[in-house]
DRENTI-331950 format. One record per residue: x, y, z of N, C-alpha, C in turn; residue number from 0. Coordinates in nm, 2 decimals, padded with zeros to 4 digits. Atoms other than C-alpha are relative to their C-alpha. Example, Ala and Ser with C-alpha at 12.3 -4.5 7.8 and 13.67 -1.06 7.14 Angstrom:
BEGIN
00.09 | -00.12 | 00.00 | 01.23 | -00.45 | 00.78 | 00.09 | 00.12 | 00.00 | 0;
-00.09 | -00.11 | 00.00 | 01.37 | -00.11 | 00.71 | -00.08 | 00.11 | 00.08 | 1;
//
This chain:
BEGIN
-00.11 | -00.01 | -00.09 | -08.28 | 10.50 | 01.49 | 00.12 | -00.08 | -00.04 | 0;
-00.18 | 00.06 | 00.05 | -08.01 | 10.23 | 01.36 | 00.02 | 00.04 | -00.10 | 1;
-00.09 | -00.07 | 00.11 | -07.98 | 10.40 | 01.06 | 00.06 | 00.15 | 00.04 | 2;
-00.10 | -00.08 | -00.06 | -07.87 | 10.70 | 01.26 | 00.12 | -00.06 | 00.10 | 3;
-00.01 | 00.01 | -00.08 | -07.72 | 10.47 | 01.48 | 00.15 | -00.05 | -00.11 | 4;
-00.09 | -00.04 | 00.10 | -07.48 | 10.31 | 01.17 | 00.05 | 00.08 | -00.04 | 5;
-00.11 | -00.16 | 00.07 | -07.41 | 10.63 | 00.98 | 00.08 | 00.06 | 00.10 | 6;
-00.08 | -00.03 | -00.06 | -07.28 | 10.76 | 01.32 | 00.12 | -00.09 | -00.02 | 7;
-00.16 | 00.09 | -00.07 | -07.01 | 10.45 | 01.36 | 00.09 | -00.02 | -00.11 | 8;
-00.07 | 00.03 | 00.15 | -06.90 | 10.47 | 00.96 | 00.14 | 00.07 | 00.04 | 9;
-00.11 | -00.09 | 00.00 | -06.61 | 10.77 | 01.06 | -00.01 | 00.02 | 00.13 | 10;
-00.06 | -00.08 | -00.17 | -06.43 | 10.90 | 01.38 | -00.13 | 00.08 | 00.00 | 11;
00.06 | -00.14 | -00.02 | -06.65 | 11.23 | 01.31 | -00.10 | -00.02 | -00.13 | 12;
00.08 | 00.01 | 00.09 | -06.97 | 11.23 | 01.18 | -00.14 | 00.15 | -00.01 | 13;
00.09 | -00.05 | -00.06 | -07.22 | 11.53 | 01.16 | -00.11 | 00.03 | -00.08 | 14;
00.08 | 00.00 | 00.07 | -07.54 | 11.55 | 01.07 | -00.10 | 00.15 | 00.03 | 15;
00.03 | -00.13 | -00.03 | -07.68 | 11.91 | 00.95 | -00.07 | 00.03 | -00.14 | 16;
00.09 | -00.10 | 00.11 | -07.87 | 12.12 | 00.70 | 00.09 | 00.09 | -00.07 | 17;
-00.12 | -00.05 | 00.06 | -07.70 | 12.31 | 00.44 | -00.04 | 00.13 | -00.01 | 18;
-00.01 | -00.11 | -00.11 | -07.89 | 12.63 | 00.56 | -00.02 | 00.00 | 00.06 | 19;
-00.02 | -00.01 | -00.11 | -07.78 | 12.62 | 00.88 | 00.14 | 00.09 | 00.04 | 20;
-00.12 | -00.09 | -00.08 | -07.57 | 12.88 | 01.04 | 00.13 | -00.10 | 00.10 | 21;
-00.06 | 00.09 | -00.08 | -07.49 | 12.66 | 01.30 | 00.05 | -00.11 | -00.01 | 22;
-00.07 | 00.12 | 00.06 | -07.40 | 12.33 | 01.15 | 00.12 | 00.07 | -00.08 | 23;
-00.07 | 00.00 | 00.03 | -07.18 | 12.54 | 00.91 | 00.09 | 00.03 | 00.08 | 24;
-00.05 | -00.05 | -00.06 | -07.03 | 12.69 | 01.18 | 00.09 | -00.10 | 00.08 | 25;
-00.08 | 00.16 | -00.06 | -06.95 | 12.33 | 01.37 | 00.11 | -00.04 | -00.14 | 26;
-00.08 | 00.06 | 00.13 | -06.84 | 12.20 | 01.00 | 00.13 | 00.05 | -00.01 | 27;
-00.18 | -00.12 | 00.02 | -06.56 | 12.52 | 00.98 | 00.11 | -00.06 | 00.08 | 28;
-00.05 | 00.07 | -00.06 | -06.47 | 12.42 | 01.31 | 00.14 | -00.12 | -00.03 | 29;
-00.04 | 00.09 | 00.00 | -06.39 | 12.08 | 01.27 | 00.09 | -00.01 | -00.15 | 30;
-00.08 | 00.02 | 00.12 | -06.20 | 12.13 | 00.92 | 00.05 | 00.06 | 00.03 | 31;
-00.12 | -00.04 | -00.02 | -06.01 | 12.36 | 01.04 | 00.10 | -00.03 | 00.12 | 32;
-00.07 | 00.15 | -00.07 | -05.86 | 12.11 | 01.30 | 00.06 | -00.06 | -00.07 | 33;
-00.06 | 00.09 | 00.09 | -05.80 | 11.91 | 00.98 | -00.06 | -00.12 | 00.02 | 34;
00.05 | 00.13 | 00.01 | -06.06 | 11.66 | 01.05 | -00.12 | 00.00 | -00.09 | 35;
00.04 | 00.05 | 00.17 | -06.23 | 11.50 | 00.73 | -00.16 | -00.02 | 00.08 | 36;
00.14 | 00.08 | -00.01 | -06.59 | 11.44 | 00.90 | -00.09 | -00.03 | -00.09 | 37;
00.15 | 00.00 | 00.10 | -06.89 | 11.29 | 00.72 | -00.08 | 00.06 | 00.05 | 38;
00.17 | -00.06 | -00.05 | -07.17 | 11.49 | 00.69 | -00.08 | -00.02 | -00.09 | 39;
00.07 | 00.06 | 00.11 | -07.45 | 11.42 | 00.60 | -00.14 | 00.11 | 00.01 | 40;
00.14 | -00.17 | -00.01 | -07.71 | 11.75 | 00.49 | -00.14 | -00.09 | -00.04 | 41;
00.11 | 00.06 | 00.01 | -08.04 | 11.63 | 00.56 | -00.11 | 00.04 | -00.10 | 42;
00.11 | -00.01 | 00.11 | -08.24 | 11.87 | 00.33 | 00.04 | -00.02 | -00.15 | 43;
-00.01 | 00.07 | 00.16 | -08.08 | 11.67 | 00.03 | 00.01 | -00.11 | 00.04 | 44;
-00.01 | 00.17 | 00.01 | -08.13 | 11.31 | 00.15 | -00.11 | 00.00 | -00.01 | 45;
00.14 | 00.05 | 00.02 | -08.42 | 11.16 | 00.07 | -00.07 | -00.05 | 00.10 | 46;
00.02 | 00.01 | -00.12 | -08.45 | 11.01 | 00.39 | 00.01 | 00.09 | 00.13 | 47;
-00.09 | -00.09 | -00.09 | -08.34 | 11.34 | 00.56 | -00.13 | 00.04 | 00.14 | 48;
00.15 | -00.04 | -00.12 | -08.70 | 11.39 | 00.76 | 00.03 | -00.09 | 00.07 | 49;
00.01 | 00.12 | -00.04 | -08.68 | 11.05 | 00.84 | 00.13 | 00.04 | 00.12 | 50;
-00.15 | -00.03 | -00.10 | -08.30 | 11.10 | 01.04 | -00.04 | 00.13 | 00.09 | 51;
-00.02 | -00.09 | -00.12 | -08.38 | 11.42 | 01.18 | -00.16 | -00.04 | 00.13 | 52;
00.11 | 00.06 | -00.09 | -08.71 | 11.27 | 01.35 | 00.06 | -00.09 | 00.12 | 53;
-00.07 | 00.11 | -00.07 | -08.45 | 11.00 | 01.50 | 00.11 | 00.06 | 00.09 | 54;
-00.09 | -00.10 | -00.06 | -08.20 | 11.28 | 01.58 | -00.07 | 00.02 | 00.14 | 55;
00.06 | -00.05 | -00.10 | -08.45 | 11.44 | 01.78 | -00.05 | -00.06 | 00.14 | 56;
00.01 | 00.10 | -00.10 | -08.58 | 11.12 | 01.96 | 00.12 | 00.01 | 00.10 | 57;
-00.13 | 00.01 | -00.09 | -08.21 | 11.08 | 02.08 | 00.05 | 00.11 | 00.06 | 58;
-00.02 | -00.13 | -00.11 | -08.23 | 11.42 | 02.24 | 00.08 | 00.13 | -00.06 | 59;
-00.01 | -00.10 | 00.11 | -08.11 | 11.68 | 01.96 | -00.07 | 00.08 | 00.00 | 60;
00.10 | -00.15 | -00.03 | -08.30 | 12.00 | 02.02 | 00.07 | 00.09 | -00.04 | 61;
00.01 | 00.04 | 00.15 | -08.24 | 12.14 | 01.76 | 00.06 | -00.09 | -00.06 | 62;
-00.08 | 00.13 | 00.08 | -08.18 | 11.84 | 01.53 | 00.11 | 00.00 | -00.04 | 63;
-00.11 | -00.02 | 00.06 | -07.92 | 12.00 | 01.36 | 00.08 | 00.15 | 00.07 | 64;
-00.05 | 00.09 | 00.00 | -07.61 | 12.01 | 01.41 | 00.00 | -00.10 | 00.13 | 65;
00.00 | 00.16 | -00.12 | -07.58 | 11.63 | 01.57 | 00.13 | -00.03 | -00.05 | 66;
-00.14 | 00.11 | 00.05 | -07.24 | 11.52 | 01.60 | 00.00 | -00.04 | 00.08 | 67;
-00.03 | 00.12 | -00.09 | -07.07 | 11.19 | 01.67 | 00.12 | -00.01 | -00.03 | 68;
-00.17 | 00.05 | 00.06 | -06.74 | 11.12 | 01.74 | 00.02 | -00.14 | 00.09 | 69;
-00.03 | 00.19 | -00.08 | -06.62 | 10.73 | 01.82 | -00.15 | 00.01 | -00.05 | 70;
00.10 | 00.10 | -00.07 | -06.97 | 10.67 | 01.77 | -00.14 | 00.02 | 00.07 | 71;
00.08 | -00.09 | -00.13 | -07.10 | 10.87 | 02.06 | -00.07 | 00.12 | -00.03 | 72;
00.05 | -00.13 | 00.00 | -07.35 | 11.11 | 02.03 | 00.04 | 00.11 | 00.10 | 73;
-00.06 | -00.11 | -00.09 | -07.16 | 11.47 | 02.15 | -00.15 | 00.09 | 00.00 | 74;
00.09 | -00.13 | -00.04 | -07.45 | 11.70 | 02.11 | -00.01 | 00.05 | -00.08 | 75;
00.07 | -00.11 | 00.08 | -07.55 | 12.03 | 01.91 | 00.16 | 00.12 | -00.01 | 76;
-00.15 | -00.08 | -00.03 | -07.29 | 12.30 | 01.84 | 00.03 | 00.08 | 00.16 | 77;
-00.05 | -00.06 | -00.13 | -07.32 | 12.44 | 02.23 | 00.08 | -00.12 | 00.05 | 78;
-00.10 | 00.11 | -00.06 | -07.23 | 12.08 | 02.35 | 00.15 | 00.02 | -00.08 | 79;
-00.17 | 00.03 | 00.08 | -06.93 | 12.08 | 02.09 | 00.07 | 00.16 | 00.06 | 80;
-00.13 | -00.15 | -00.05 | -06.80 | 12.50 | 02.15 | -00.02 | -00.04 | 00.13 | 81;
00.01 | 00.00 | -00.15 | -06.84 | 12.39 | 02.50 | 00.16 | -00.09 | 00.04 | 82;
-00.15 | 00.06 | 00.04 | -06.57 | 12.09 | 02.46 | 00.10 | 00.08 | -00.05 | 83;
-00.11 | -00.06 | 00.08 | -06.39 | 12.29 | 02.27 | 00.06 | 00.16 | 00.08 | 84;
00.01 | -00.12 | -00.06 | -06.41 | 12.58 | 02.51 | 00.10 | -00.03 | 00.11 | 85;
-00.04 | 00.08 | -00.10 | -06.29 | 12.34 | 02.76 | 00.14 | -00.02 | -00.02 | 86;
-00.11 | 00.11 | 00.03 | -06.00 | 12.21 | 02.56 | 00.01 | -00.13 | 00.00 | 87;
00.02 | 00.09 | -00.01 | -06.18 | 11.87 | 02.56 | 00.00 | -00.02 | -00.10 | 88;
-00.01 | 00.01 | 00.15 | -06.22 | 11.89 | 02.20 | 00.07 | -00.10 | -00.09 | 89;
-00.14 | 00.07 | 00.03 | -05.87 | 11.83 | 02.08 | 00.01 | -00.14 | 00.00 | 90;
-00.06 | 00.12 | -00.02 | -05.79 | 11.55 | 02.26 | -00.08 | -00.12 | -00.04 | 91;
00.11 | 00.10 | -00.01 | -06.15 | 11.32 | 02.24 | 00.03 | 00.00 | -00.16 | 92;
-00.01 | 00.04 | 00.13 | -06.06 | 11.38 | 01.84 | 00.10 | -00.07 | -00.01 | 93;
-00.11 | 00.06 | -00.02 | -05.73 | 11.24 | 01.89 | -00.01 | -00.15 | 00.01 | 94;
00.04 | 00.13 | -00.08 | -05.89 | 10.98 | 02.10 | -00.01 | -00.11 | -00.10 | 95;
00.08 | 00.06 | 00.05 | -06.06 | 10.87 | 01.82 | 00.08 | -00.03 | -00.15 | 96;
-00.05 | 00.02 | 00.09 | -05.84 | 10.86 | 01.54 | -00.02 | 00.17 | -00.14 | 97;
00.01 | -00.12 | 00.05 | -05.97 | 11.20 | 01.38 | 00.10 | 00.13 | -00.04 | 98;
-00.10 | -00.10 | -00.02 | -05.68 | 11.39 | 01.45 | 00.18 | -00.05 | 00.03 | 99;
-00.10 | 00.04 | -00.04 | -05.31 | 11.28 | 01.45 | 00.11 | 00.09 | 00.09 | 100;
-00.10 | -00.09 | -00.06 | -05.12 | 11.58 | 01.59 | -00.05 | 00.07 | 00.08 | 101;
//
């Protein structure tokens, strides 16, 4: 858990996903096409990547992937994120955080 709990606090936007994943790519497009730089970090090429999604999941990740953090804060899976973003909360909470200047 604090090595998910570090890697979350390294960048504004962090997300942690699989590189076949529909859905993580789907969040990833998202957020670059915002123009925000997040780290991601694709779990089925880290060596520790079982290890993180086991911790993901602890912290309430169903499905593990995608898990994003922004500030920090665990937001959720891509329904939590299209949800903010559905909202118009999106935007701003990137802003908030340094992710986004305009």
């Amino acid at each position: 858990m604090e090595v998910v709990t570090k890697m979350a606090s390294e960048r504004p936007v962090v997300i942690f996903s699989k590189s076949s994943c529909c859905m993580s790519h789907s969040i990833k497009t998202l957020l670059c096409d915002f123009g925000v730089n997040p780290a991601v970090y694709e779990l089925d090429e880290m060596q520790r990547g079982k290890e993180i999604e086991q911790a993901l999941s602890r912290l309430g990740c169903n499905p593990s992937v995608p898990a994003v953090f922004i500030g920090g804060e665990f937001v959720g899976g891509a329904n939590e994120v299209m949800s903010l973003h559905l909202k118009r909360s999106l935007i701003p909470m990137l802003k908030r955080v340094g992710a986004l200047w305009v």
